[in-house]
C-alpha positions in Angstrom: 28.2 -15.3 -10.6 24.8 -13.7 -10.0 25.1 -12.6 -6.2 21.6 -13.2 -5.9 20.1 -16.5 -7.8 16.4 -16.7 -8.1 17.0 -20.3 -8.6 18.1 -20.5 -4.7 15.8 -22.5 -2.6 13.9 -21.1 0.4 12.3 -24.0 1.6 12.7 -27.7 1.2 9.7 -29.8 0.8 10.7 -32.7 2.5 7.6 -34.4 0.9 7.9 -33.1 -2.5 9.7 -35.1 -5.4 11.0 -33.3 -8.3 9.8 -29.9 -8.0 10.2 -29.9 -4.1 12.1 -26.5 -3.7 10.5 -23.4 -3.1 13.2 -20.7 -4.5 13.4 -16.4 -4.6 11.8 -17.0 -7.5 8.7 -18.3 -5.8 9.0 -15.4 -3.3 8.9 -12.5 -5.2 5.6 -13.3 -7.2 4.2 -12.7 -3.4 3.0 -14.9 -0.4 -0.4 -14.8 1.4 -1.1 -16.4 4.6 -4.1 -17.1 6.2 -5.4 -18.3 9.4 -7.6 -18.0 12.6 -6.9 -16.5 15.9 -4.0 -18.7 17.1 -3.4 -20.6 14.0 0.4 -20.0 14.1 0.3 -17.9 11.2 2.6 -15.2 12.9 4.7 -17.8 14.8 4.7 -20.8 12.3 5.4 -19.8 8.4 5.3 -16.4 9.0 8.6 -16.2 11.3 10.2 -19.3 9.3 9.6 -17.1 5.7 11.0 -13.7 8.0 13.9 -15.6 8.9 14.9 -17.1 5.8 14.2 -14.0 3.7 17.0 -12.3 6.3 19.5 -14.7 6.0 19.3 -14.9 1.9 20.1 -10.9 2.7 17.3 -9.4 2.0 16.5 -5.7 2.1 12.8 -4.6 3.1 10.1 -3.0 4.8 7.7 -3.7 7.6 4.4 -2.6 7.8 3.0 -3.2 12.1 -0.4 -3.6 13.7 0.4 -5.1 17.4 2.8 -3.1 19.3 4.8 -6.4 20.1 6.0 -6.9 16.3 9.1 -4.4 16.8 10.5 -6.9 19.6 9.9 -9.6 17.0 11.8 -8.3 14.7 14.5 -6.8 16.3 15.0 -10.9 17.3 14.6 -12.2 14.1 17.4 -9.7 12.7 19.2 -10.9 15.5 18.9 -14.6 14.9 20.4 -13.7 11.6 23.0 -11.4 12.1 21.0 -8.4 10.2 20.8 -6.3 13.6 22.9 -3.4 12.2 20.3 -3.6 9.3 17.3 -2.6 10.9 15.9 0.6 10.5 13.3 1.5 13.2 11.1 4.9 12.6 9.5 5.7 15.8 8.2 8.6 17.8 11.3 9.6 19.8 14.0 7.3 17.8 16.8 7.9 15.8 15.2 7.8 12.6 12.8 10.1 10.4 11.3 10.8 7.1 10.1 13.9 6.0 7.7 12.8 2.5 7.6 15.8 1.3 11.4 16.8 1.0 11.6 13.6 -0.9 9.2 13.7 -3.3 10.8 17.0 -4.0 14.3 15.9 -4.5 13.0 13.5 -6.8 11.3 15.1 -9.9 10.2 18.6 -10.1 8.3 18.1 -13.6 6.0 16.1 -12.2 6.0 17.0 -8.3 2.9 18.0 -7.5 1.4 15.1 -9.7 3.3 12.6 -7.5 2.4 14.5 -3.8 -1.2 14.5 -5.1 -1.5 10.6 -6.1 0.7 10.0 -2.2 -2.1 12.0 -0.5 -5.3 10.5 -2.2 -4.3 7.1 -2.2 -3.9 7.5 1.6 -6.9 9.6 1.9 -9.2 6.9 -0.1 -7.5 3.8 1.5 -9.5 5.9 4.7 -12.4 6.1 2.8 -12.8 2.6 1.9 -12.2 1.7 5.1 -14.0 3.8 7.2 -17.5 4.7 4.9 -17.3 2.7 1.6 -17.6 6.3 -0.7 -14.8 5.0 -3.1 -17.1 4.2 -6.0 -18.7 7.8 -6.1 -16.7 9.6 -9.0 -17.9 13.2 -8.2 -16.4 13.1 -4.8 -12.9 11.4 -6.0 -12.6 14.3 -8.9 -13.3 16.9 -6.8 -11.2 15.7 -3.6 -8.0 15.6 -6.3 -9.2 19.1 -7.9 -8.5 20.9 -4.2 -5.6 18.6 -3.4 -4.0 19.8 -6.7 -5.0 23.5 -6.7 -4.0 23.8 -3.1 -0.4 22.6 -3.7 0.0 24.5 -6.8 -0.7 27.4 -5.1 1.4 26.7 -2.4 4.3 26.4 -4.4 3.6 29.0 -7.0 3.5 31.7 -3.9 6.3 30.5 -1.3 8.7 28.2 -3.6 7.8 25.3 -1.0 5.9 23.0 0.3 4.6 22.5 3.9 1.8 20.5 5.3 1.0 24.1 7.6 0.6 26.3 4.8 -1.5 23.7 3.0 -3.5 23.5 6.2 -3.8 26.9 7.0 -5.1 28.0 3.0 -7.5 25.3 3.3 -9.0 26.7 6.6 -9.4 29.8 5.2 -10.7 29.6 1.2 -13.6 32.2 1.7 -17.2 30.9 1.9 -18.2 33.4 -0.8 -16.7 36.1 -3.0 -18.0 38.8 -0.1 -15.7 37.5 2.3 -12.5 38.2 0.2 -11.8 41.6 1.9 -9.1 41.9 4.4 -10.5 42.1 8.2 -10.5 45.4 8.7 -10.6 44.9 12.3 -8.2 43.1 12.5 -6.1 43.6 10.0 -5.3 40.4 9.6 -4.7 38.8 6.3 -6.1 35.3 5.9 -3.5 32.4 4.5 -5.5 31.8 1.6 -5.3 35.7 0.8 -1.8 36.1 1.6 -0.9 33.0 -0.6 -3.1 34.7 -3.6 -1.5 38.0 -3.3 2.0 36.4 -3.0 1.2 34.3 -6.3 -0.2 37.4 -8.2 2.7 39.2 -7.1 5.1 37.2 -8.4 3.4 36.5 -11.7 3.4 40.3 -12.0 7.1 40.6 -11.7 7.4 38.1 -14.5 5.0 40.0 -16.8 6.9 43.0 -16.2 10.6 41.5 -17.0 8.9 39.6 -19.8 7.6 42.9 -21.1 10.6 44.9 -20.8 12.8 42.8 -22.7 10.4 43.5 -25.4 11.3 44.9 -29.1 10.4 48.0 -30.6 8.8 45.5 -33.0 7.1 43.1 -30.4 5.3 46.5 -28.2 2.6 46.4 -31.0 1.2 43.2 -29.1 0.7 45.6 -26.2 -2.2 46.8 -28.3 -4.3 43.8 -28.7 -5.3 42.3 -25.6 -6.5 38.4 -27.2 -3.2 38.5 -28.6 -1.0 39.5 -25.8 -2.8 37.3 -23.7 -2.0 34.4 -25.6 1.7 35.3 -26.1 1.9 35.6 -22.0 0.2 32.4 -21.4 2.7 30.6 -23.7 5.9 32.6 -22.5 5.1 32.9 -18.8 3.8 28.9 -17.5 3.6 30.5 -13.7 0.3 33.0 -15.5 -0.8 30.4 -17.1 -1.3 28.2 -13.6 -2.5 31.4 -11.4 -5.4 31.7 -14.2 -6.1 27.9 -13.7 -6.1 28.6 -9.7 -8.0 31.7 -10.0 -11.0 30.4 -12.3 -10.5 26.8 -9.6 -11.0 28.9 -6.6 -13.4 31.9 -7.2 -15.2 30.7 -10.0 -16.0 27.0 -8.8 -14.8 26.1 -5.6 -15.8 28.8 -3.7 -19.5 28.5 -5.4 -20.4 24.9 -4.3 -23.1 24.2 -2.1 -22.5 24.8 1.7 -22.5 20.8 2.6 -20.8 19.5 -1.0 -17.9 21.9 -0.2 -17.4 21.2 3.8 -17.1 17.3 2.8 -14.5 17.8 1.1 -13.0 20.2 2.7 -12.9 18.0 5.7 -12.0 15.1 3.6 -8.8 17.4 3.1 -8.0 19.1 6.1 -8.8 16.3 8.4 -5.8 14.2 7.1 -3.8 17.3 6.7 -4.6 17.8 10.7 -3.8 14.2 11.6 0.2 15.4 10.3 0.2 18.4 12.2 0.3 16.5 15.6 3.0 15.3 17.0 4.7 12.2 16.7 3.6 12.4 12.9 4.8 16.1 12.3 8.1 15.1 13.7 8.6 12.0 11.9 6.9 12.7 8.8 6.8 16.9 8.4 9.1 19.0 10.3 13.0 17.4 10.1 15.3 16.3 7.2 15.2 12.8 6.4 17.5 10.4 8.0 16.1 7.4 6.2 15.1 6.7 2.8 12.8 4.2 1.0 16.2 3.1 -1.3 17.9 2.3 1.3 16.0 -1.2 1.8 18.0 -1.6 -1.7 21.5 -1.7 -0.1 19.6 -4.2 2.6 17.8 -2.2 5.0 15.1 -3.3 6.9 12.6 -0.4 7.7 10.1 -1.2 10.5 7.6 1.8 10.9 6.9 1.4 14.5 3.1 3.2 14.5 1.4 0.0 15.6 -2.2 0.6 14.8 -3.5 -1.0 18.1 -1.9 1.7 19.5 -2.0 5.0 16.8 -5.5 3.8 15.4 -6.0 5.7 12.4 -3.3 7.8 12.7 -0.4 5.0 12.5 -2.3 3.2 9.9 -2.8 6.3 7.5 1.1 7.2 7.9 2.4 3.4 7.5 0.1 3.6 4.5 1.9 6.8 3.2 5.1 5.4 3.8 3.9 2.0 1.7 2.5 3.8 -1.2 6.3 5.8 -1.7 8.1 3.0 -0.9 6.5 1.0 -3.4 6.4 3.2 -6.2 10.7 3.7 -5.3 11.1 0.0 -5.6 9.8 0.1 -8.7 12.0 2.3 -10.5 15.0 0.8 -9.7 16.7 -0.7 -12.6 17.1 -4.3 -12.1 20.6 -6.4 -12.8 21.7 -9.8 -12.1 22.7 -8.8 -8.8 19.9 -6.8 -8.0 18.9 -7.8 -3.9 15.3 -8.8 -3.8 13.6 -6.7 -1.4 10.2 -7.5 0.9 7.1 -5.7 1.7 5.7 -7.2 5.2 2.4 -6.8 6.6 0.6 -8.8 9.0 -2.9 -8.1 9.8 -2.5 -6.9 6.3 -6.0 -5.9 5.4 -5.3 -2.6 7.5 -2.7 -1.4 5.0 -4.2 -2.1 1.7 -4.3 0.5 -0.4 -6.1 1.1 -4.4 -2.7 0.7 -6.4 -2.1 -2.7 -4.8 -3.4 -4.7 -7.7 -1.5 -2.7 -9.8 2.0 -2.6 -7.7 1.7 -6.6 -6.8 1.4 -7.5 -11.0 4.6 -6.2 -11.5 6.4 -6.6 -8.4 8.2 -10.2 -9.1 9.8 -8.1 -12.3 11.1 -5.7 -10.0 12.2 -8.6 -7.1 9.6 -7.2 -4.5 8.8 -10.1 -2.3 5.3 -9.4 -0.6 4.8 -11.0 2.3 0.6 -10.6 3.9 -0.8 -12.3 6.6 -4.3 -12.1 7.2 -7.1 -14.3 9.6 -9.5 -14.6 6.4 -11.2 -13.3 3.4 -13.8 -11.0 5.3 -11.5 -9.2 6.9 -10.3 -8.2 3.4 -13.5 -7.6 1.9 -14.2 -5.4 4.9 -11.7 -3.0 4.9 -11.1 -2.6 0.9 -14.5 -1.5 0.2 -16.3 -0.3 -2.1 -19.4 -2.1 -4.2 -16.8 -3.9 -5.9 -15.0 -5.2 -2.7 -15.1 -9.1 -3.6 -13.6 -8.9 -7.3 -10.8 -6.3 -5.9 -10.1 -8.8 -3.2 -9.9 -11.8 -5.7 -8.1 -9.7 -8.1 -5.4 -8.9 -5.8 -5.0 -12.0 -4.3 -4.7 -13.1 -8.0 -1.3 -11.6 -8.3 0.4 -13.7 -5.2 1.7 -16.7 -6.5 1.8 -18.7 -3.0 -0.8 -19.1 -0.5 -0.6 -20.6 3.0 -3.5 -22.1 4.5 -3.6 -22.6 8.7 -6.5 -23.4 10.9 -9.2 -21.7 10.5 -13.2 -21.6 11.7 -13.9 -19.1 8.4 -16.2 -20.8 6.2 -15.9 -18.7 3.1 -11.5 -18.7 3.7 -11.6 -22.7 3.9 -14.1 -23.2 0.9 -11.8 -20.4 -1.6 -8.9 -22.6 -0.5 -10.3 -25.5 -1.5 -11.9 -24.1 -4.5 -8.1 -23.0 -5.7 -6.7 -26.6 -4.9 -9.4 -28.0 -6.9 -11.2 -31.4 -7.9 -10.1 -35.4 -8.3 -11.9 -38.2 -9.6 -12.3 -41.0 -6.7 -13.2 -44.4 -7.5 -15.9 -45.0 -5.6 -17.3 -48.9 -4.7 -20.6 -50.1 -4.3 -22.0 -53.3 -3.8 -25.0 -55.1 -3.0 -26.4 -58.7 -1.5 -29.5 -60.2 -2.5 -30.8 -63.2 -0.2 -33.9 -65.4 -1.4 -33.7 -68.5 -3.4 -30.8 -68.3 -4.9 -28.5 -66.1 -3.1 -26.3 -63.1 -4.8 -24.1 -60.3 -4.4 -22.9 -57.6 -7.2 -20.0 -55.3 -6.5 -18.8 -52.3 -9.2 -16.7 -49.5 -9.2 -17.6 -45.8 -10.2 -15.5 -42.6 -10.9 -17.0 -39.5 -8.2 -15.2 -36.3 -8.8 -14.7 -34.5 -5.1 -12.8 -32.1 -3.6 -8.8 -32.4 -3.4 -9.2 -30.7 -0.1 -12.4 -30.8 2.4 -13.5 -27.0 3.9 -13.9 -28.7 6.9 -10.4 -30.2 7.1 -8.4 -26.7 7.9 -10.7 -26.6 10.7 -8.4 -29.2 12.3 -5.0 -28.1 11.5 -3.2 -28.5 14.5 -2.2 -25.1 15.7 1.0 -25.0 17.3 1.6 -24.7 21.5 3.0 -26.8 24.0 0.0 -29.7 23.3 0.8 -29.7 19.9 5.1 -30.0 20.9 5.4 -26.2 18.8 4.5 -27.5 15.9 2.3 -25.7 13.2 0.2 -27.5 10.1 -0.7 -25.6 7.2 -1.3 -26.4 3.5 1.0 -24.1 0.6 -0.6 -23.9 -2.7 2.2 -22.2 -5.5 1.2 -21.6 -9.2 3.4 -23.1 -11.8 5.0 -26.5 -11.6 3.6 -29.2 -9.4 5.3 -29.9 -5.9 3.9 -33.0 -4.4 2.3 -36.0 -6.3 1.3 -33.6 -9.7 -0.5 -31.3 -7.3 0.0 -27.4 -6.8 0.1 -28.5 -2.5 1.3 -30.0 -0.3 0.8 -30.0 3.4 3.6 -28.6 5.5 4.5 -28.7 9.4 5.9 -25.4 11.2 8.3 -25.0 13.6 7.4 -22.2 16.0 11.0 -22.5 17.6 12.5 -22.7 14.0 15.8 -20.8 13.9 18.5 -20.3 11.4 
């Protein structure tokens, strides 16, 4: 028996016939929501989807804004007997997760590939935000040039990885070739130093061992320096990197202009900074990790309590961090009968989009990812994704949900999409007219007039829940695939806001 059927219904369309079950299978091809300030979103589909996602025992992850959605949740896992389930990370909880001692433990091969993508997509989700540079190609290539150098250098001198060291070789990367003497007053060695000459010192002690255990036949290579080189490069991959760092660092990096190179290395260190103070260095840096992203695959719900109203940038760049490796663990799990479908939650959504989402979301109903976003409107998205090419990213990822939910809403552009995507009918339309002189007449005739399915103007007065309207939410759910009501992709639907399992 497959423990958990995509075939099992999640809601029941009361007006529906035939196709009036909305299953798993609907849910993991990913849900949006919209709707205006006090719509019901939150309280109407959103908590009736949340509830029945919990009691068909699903595992998940939730992604917060207002500082009230932990409470929420801890009663919603409550109503269905999942509290043992939730997983809170918060400053001074039970609970942390320390990113890079997991990307660590899962491939070294291709380690400081995989901390390098987790750190720019974070860093550019920022960027789109906050300035709207993500289009510029020099500044992306040479943001992911340090990132990579800085790491590999990192590791090729200490064996580890630590958001400090990375920090404190970035603060100190010379201005120029002059400045790469040691202080002499001070005698201090700068990080950036130190991490060289620990590099070059081990890469030494490899030469020599690889050059002891030489021949009497191979010393000859000794003598011709294109030759050995080659040979070292090819026999020794940690010489091979430092000349990669070393022509990186004093040969291009160091050289840029004074303002080129202090955007990005502010573009760097600035996110690197905001993990260096507590609660992030705590929850994210500093301790083992007592909570993984698999462990929504044995049913856990995560709930990153960093609500953004409250950590600003801060909460929204870590959730984000979290999201990005949590989605990219999802989906390499191998998938079975039984696999558990799993959710990613996110209201006020737009804050945690990120550029892979496209990407993730067309392949997450293969890997039984139910997305779940709730946003107020289409702007909002726009907005915050950025970009010149905002509007087709938007439409492109909102391509890849399968469902839509419509509420109340005063946003022009959100209400004409929705009725744009529920489309056209032809309406016969009667005329007639009266003619009184001598002889009087009257004509009457019929005509086909192709309208809209679904007026912009009629979300506007979707009844939005509250004690006026007895706690009861409209909206309209659009799905792709088979019709649900009367050979149409909608129907209209009425919320519960008490709705309970």
């Amino acid at each position: 028996m497959d423990l958990f059927d995509l075939d099992q219904p999640i809601i029941e369309i009361a007006s529906a016939t035939g196709n009036g079950k909305w299953t798993i299978r609907h849910a993991v091809e990913g849900v949006q929501i919209f709707g205006g300030i006090g719509s019901g979103k939150t309280s109407g589909s959103g908590r009736m989807l949340a509830l029945k996602y919990l009691a068909a025992g699903f595992g998940g992850l939730v992604l917060t804004v207002k500082p009230d959605e932990k409470q929420a949740w801890q009663d919603y896992c409550r109503l269905a007997g999942r509290e043992k389930d939730l997983l809170i990370l918060e400053p001074n909880g039970q609970h942390c997760f320390n990113f890079l001692q997991y990307e660590s433990s899962q491939s070294q091969e291709a380690l400081t590939e995989n901390i390098v993508d987790v750190l720019k997509t974070v860093i550019r989700a920022g960027q789109e935000k906050d300035s709207g540079k993500s289009d510029d190609a020099f500044w992306e290539t040479a943001l992911d040039m340090l990132i990579f150098n800085v790491i590999d250098l990192c590791r090729l001198a200490y064996g580890t990885l630590s958001i400090q060291k990375m920090y404190d070789i970035v603060q100190t990367i010379p201005k120029s070739n002059e400045n790469l003497q040691v202080d002499s007053t001070q005698g201090e060695v700068k990080a950036f130093q130190k991490a060289f000459e620990a590099a070059r010192s081990l890469v030494t002690h490899r030469i020599d061992t690889w050059v002891a255990s030489f021949s009497p036949q191979q010393q000859s290579i000794l003598q011709d320096g294109n030759k050995f080189e080659i040979e070292l490069l090819e026999a020794i991959p940690e010489a091979r990197l430092l000349k990669f760092l070393d022509q990186f660092f004093f040969d291009s990096f160091i050289n840029l202009s004074e303002k080129t190179r202090s955007i990005i290395d502010f573009t760097f260190t600035g996110f690197l900074f905001r993990l260096l103070r507590e609660p992030v260095y705590s929850l994210f840096c500093r301790q083992d990790s007592t909570l993984i992203p698999e462990d929504s695959l044995e049913g856990k719900i995560i709930l990153i309590n960093l609500p953004v109203k409250l950590y600003h940038k801060l909460g929204r760049d870590c959730q984000i961090l979290f999201k990005y490796i949590w989605q990219r663990a999802m989906e390499k799990r191998s998938i079975t009968p039984h696999a558990r479908p799993i959710f990613l939650w996110a209201d006020e959504a737009q804050n945690f989009l990120h550029e892979h989402d496209s990407d993730y979301q067309a392949t997450a109903r293969s890997s039984r990812i139910a997305t779940v976003y709730i946003s107020q409107n289409l702007p909002n998205y726009y907005a915050c994704m950025g970009g010149q090419k905002a509007e087709y990213r938007v439409k492109s990822f909102l391509g890849t949900l399968g469902t839509k939910i419509f509420h109340a809403n005063a946003d022009i552009e959100t209400n004409r999409y929705a009725s744009e995507l529920f489309g056209d009918a032809f309406f016969e339309d009667a005329s007639s007219s009266v003619t009184v002189s001598k002889d009087f007449s009257q004509t009457r005739g019929k005509s086909l007039k192709l309208e809209r399915l679904v007026r912009p103007e009629d979300f506007v007065r979707l009844k939005t829940g509250g004690h006026l309207n007895s706690y009861k939410v409209e909206g309209y759910l659009h799905k792709q695939g088979d019709p649900i009501h009367k050979r149409q992709n909608f129907t209209k639907i009425t919320f519960n806001q008490n709705f309970s399992i």
